[in-house]
Residue frames relative to the residue before (quaternion, step in Angstrom):
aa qw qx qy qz dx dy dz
X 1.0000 0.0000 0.0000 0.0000 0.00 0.00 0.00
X 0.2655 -0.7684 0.5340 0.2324 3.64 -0.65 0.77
X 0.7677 -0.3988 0.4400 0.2407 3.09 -1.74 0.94
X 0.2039 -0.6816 0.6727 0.2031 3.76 -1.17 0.74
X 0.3369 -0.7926 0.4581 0.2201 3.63 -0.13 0.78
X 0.6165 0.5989 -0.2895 0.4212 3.31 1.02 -0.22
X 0.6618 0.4279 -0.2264 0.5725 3.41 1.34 -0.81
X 0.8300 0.2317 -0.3821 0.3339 3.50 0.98 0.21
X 0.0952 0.8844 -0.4492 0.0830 3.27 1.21 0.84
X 0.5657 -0.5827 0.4772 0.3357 3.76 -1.07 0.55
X 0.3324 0.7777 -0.4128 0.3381 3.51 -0.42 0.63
X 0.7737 -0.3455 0.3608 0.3898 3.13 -1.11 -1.12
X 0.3279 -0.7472 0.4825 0.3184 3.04 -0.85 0.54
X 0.6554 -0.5429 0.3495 0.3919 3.59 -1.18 -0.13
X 0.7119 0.2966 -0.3409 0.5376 3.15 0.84 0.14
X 0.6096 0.4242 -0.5479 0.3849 3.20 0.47 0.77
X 0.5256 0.5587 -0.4575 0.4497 3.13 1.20 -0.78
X 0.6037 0.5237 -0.4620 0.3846 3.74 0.46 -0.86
X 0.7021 0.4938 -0.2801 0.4299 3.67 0.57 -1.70
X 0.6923 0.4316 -0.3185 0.4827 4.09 0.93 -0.41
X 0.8131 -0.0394 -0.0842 0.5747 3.77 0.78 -0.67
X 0.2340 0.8220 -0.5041 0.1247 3.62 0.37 0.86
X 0.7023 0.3515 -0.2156 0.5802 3.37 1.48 0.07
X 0.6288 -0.5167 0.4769 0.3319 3.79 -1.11 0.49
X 0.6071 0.4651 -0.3349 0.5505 3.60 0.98 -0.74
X 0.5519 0.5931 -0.3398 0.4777 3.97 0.69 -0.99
X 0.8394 0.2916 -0.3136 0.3348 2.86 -0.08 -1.87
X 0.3069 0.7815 -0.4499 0.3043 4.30 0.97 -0.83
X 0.8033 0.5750 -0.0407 0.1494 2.41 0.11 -2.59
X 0.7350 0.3287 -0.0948 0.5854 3.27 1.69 -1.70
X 0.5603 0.4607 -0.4783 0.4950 3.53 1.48 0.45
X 0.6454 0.4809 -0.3521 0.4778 3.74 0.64 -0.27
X 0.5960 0.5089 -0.3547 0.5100 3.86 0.97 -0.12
X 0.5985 0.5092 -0.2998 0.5409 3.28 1.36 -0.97
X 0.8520 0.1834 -0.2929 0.3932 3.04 -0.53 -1.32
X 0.7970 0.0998 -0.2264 0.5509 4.44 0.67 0.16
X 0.1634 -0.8963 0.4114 0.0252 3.36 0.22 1.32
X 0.5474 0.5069 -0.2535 0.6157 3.56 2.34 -0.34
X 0.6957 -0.4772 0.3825 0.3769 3.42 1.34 -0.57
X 0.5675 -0.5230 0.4209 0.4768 3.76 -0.57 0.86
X 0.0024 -0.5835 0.8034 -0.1183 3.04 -1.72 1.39
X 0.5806 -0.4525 0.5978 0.3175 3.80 -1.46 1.08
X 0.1161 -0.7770 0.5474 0.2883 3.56 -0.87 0.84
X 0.4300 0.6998 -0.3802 0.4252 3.28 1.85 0.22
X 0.7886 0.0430 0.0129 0.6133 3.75 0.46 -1.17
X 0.4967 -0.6704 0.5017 0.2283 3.90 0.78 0.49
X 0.2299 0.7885 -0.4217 0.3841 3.71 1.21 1.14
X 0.1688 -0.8094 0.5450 0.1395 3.70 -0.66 0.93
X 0.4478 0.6598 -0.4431 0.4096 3.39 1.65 0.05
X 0.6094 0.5489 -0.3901 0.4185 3.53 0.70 0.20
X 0.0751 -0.8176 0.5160 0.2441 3.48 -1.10 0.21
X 0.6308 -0.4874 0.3926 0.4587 3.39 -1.15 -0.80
X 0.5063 -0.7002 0.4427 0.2396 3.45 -1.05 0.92
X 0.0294 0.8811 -0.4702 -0.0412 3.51 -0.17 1.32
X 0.3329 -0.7952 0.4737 0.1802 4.06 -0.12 0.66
C-alpha cells in the first residue's frame, strides 16, 4: 500500500498541534499574532487606536 504523503509530512505532531491550537481561544490567538505580529494597525489609515473585536 503506498504512503499518503501528506499524512506524513515533517512538522508537527498531532498532539502538539492539538496542545498549540486545540481550542477556539488558541486557535484566534495564533491568528492575530500572525496576521499583526506588532499589533492591530487600521488596515485603512494604519492607526493603533483601534482594537480587536472581542465578544
Amino acid at each position: 500500500m503506498a504512503q499518503n504523503r501528506n499524512q506524513f509530512q515533517a512538522g508537527m505532531s498531532m498532539p502538539e498541534f492539538i496542545a498549540q491550537y486545540g481550542t477556539e481561544a488558541q486557535c484566534a490567538a495564533a491568528l492575530e499574532q500572525t496576521r499583526w505580529p506588532d499589533g492591530f494597525r487600521c488596515p485603512r489609515c494604519g492607526s493603533a487606536a483601534h482594537g480587536a473585536r472581542r465578544d
